[in-house]
N, C-alpha and C positions, 0 to 999 in steps of 0.2 A: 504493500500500500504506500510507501512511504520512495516508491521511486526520485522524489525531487531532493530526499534529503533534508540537508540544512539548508534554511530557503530564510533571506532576506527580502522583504516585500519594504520596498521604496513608494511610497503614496506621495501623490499633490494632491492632498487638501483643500487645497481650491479649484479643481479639475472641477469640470462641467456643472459651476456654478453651488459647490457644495458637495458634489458627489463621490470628491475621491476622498472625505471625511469620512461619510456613510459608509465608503467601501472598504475603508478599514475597520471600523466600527464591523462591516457582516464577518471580514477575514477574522477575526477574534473571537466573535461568535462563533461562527462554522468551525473553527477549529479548535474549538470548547466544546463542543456536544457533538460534533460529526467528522466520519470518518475524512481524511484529508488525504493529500500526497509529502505532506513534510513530515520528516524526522521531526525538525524543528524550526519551528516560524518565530523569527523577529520582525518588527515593524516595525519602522523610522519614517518620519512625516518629514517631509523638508518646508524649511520655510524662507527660501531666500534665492534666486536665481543661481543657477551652479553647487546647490548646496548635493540634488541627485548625483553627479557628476563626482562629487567629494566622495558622499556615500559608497557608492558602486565600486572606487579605486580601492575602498578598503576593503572589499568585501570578499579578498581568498581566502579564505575561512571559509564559506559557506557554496554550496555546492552550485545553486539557481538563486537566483536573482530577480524578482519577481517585479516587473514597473507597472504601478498602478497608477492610471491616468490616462493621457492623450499622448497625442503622438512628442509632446514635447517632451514630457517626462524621461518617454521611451529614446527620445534621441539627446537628450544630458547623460541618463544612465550610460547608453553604449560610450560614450566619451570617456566615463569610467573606466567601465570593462575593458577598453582597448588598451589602455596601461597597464594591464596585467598581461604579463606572459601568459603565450597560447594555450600550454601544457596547465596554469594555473587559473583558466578564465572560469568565472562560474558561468553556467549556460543563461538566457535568457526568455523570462518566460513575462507574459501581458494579460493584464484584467483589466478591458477599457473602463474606460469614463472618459473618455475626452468629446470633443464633440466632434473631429472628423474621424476618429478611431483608424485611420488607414491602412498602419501596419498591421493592424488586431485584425484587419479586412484579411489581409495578407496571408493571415496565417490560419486563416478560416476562425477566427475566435469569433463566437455571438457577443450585443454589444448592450448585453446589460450582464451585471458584477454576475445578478444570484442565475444565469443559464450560463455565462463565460465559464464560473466558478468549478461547477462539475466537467466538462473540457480537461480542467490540468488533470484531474483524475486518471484520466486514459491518454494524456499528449504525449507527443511524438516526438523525442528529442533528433536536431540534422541540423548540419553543420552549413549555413548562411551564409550566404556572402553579404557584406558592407561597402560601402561606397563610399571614398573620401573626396573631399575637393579643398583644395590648399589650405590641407593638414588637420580639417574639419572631418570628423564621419558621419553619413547619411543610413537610416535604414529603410527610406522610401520614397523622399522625392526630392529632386533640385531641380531648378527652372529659373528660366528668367524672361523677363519683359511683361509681357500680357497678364499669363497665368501666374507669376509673379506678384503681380500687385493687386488682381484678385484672393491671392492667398492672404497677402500681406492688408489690404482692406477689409478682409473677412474681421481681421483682431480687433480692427477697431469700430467694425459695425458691431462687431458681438458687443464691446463693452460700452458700444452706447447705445445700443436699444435689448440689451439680454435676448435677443433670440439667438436659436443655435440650429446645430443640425445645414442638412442637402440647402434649406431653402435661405439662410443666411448664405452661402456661395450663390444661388442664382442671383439674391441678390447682388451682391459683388458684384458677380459676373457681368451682369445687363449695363449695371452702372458704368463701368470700366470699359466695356464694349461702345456704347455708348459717347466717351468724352475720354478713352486713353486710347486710341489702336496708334500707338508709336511704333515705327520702325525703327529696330539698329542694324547699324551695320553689325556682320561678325565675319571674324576671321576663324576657320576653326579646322581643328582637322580630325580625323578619327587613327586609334592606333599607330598614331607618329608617322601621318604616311604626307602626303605632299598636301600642303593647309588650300583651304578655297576659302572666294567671299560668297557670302550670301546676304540680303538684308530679310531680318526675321519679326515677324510680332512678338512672337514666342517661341524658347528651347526648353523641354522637357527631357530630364533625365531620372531615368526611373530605375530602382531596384525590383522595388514590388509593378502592381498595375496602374495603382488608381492613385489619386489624390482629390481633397475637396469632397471629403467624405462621400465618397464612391462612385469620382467619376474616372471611369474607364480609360488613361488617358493613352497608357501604354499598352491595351488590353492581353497581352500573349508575354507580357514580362513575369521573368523567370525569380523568386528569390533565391535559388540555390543553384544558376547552372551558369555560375562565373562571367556571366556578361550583364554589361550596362544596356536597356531598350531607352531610346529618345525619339524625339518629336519633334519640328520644329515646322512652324507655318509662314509660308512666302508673300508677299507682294503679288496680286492684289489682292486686297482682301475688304471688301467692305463692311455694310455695318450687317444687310441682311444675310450675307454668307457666314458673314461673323456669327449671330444668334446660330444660325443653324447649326450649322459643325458645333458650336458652343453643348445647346443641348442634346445633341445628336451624340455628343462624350460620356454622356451619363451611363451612358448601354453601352459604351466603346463602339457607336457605328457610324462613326466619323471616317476611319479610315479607308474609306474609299474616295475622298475630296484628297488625289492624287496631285490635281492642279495645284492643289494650295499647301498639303501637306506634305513632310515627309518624314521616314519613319527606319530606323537602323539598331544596330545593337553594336557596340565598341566595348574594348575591355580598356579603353582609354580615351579621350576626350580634351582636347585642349579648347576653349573660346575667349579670342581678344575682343572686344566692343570697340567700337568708337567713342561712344561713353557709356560711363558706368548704367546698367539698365537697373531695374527693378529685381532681387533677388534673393528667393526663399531657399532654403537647407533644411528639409521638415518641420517645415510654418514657422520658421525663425527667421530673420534676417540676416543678409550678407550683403558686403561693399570691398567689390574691387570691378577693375575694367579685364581683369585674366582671369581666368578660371581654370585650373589643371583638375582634369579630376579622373578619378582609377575606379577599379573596382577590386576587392579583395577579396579572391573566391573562398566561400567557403571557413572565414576565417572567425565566427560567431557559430559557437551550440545557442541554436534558439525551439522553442517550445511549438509543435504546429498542432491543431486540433487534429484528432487523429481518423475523426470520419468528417466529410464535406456536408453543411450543413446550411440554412440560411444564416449571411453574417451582415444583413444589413437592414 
């Protein structure tokens, strides 16, 4: 019963408005009266930006590593965990609360605590690849331009009207469709081979599929088969193709807008801008005009639902 071991469960406390409180509050419960997957559970609540990140580096003592939260939690933690020797890493395992939950998409986890919760019971421990971009790690999406600063808008719609969830990003979405379609240029190349320009709305690189709480964006990306899938959309592009392909991402059946889009996989990725664009690292922000970025196969034990399930 006790396959996870000694298990550290990292919570933000303030995850989706109060709920990654609650969801430590259940893990304490449930593993007081019911049977579990841990030898032994600690839980440490962070309360400070980077304070996950602290947590997780210390944590070779314990076997998994549990992030409860969104996807931000989960991508502080692995910042942790990559400090730790391979041979010493504890695996990586996720109880959403967030409100895009995307890597919890990922990994087929359902996205409330008490049906995620029984999940670790039967999960599937395999070895994940991670995605860095100048010297930062990813476990599911970077982008820039468009999709970019609908990510980046979503933060600050959520905290000035509290709604959350798909329909907080459409709204983004429209907004930013609407009064942002900038173009950059970029210089970019794929696995160090001879660089081209292109000018873009948007570059999407992806470990997992989706971003923007479950839109399709990369829909056939792999988390464990050591390549990077990206996206990027061309010149022309107006507003009504724009909505279209936009919502047409939710299902992932954009990609057939050949014209506009295009769609690869690299185990490496360089892109210069002309200026610096708009740009997210799993709904976080980043600022430079380069971007290097790899993919490292395989180099993360992380936790997968062990039967395919609805996870949205």
């Amino acid at each position: 019963m006790h396959h996870l071991g000694r298990t550290l469960a990292i919570v933000n406390p303030a995850a989706q408005n109060g709920n990654g409180a609650r969801a430590a509050a259940f893990l304490k419960y449930a593993s007081a009266v019911g049977e579990t997957p841990f030898l032994e559970l600690d839980i440490r609540t962070t309360n400070a930006s980077g304070h996950a990140a602290d947590l997780a580096s210390s944590s070779v003592a314990y076997d998994t590593v549990l992030a409860v939260g969104g996807d931000g939690v989960i991508h502080e933690v692995v910042q942790g965990l990559m400090k730790i020797p391979r041979t010493q890493r504890p695996a990586l395992g996720v109880l959403p609360c967030g409100n895009g939950n995307d890597y919890a998409r990922t990994l087929g986890m359902r996205l409330s605590v008490s049906e995620a919760f029984p999940q670790l019971l039967t999960a599937v421990r395999r070895a994940a690849d991670v995605g860095m971009c100048n010297g930062e790690y990813f476990m599911q999406t970077l982008s820039f331009g468009l999709d970019a600063a609908i990510a980046l808008g979503t933060h600050e719609r959520r905290e000035r009207t509290g709604r959350q969830g798909t329909r907080l990003f459409l709204e983004e979405g429209i907004n930013q469709l609407v009064f942002h379609r900038d173009e950059y240029a970029c210089l970019f190349s794929i696995d160090e081979k001879e660089p081209r320009d292109v000018g873009v709305f948007l570059f999407a690189v992806q470990v997992g599929p989706t971003y923007g709480g479950g839109f399709k964006v990369c829909p056939d990306a792999d988390p464990c088969d050591g390549l990077l899938d990206f996206c990027f959309a061309r010149p022309p592009l107006g507003f009504a193709q724009a909505a279209k392909i936009f919502l047409k991402a939710k299902k992932g059946k954009h990609v057939g807008y050949t014209d506009t889009l295009s769609f690869g996989r690299a185990r490496s990725l360089s892109l210069v801008f002309n200026v610096p664009p708009p740009a997210q690292i799993d709904g976080e922000a980043l600022h430079a005009d380069r971007y290097d970025i790899a993919v490292l196969p395989r180099e993360l034990d992380v936790l997968f639902a062990s039967q395919e399930g609805p996870s949205s």
